[in-house]
PLY file of the C-alpha trace (Angstrom):
ply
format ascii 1.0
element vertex 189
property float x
property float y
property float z
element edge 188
property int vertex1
property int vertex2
end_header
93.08 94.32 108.98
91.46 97.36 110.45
93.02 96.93 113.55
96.81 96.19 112.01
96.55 99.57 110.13
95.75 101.87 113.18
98.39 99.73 114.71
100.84 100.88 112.20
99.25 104.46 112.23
100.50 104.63 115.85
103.73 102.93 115.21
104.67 105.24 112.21
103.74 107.83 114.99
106.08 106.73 117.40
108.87 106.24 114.42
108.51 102.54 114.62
109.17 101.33 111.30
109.06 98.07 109.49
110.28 96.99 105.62
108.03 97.95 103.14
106.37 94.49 102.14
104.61 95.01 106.07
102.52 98.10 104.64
100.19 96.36 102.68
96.96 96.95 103.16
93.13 96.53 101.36
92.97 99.55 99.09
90.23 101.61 101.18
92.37 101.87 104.09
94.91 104.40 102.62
92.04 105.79 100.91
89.70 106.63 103.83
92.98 107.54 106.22
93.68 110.17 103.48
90.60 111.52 103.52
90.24 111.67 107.52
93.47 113.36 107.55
91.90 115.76 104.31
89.04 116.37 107.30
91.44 116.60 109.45
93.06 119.92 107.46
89.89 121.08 106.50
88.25 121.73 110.05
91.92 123.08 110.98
91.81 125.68 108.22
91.15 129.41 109.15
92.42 130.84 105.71
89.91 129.63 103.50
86.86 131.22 103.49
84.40 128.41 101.68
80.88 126.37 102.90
82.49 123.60 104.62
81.91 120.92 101.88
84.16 122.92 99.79
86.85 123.18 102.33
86.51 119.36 102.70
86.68 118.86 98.77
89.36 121.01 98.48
91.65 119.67 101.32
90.97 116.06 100.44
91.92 116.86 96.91
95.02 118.44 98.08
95.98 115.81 100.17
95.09 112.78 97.72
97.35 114.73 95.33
99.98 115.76 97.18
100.60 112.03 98.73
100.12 110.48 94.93
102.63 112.41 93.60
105.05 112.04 97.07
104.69 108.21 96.60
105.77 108.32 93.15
108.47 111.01 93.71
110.22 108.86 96.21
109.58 105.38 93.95
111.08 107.19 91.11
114.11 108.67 93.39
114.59 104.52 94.40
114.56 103.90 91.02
117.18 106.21 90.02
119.10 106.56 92.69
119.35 102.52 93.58
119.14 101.26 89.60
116.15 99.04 90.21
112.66 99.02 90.82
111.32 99.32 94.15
109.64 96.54 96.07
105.60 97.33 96.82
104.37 100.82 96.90
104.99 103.45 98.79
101.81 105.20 99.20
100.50 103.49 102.57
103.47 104.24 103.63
103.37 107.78 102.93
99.35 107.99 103.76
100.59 106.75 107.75
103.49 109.53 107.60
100.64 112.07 107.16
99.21 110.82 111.03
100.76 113.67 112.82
98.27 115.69 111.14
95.17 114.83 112.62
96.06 117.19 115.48
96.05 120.36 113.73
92.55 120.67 114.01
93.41 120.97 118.01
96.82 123.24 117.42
94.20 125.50 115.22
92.45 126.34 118.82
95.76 127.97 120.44
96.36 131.25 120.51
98.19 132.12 117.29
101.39 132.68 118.57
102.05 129.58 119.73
99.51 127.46 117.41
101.97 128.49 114.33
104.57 127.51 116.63
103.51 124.08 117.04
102.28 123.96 113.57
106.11 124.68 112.46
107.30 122.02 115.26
104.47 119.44 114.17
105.64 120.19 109.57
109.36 119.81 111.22
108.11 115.92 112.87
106.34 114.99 110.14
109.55 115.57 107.81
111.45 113.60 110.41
108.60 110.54 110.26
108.81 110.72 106.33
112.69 110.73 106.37
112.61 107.85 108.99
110.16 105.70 107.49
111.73 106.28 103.68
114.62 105.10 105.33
113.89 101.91 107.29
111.34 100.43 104.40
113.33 101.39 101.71
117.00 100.32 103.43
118.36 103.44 102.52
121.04 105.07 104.36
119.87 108.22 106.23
121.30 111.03 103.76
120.03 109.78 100.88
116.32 109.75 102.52
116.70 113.33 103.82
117.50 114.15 99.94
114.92 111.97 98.51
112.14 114.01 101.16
113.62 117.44 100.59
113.76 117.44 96.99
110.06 116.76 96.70
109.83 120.52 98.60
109.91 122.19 95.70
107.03 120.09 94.00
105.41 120.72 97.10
105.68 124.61 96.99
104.78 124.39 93.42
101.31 122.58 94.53
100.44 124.86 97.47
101.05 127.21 95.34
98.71 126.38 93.09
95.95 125.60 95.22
96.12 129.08 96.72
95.30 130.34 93.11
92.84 128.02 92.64
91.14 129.16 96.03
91.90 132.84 95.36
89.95 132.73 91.86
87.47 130.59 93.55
86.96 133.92 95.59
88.01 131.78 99.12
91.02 133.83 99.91
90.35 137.44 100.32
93.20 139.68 100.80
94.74 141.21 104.35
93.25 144.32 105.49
96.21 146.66 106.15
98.02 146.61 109.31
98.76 150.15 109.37
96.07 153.33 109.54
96.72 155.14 105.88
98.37 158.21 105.93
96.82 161.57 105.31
98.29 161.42 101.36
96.59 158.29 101.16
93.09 159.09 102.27
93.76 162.60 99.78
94.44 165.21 102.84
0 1
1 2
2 3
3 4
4 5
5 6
6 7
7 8
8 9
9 10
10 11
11 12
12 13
13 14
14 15
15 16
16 17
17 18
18 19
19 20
20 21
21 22
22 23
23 24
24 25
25 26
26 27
27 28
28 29
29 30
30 31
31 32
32 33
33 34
34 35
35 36
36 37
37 38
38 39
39 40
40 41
41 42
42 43
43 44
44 45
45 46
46 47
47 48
48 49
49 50
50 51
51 52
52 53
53 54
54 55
55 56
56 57
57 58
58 59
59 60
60 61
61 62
62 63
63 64
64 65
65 66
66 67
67 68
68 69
69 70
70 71
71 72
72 73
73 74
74 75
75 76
76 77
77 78
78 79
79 80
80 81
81 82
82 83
83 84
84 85
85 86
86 87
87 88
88 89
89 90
90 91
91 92
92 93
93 94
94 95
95 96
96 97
97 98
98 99
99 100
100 101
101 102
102 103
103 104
104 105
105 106
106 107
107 108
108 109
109 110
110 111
111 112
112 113
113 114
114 115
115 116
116 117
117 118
118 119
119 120
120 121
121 122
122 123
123 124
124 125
125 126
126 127
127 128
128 129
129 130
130 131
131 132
132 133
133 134
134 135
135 136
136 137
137 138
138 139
139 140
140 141
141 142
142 143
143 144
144 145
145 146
146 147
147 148
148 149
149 150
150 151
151 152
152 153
153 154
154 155
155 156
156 157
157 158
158 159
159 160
160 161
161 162
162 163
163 164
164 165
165 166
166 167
167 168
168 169
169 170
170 171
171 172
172 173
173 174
174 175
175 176
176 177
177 178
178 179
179 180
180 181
181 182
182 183
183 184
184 185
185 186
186 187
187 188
């Protein structure tokens, strides 16, 4: 079963997509995938500045979140949208569309120019893997999975959002220094 999920991993990678019914999997699968790819985030983070088992906490807590409330985003866009109830479960699914990000740990290492670039290109793919996969499991036609993705973007701000308040009371973000030198009315001359 092990083997079948990495399988898929790679396959969901390479925008290979089967129905739904295929992703079914032995619940620890999803589980520990999520939390490699919460690892994954967590050793790629520069912004946080937390003992590494809080970074790990906090990313895996963000991801398990984040993909819960995806998968039952999209289920309940089915619903809606197609006036029935949806097949099987779309969290595997949406654990495997999160794959792509067990290389930001290595984009993290590029110069920070063109790390953010790739990090941009890598958010963009991962969109693109979502929207294909909703798409093919689902039998959907393409425009309504590019909806059904995109309007979970504002849930998604909302939670980012609120995880960088939770880590800025926590005392893990600190603010920028300024970029500029203060001018003499500043520093009282």
């Amino acid at each position: 079963m092990l083997a079948r999920f990495l399988r898929d991993a790679l396959d969901i990678c390479l925008m290979r997509v089967k129905s739904l019914e295929e992703y079914s999997y032995a619940a620890w699968l999803p589980a520990v995938w999520l939390c490699l790819i919460g690892m994954a985030d967590a050793a790629s983070s520069t912004d946080l500045d937390a003992s590494a088992g809080a970074r790990l906490l906090f990313f895996m807590a963000l991801n398990w979140l984040e993909t819960v409330l995806l998968a039952v985003w999209l289920m309940l866009w089915y619903r809606i949208t197609e006036r029935k109830p949806l097949e099987g479960s779309l969290f595997p699914l949406m654990v495997l569309c999160s794959t792509p990000e067990l290389v930001a740990p290595a984009l993290a290492q590029l110069p920070v120019g063109l790390g953010n670039l790739l990090q941009f290109v890598l958010m963009a793919y991962g969109m693109a893997v979502s929207v294909r996969a909703l798409m093919i499991a689902t039998r959907q036609k393409l425009a309504s999975a590019i909806i059904a993705v995109l309007s979970f973007l504002p849930v998604a701000l909302l939670l980012v959002s609120g995880a960088t308040a939770v880590a800025s009371q926590m005392g893990w973000i600190h603010d920028e220094p300024p970029t500029s030198a203060p001018t003499a009315e500043e520093i009282g001359l």
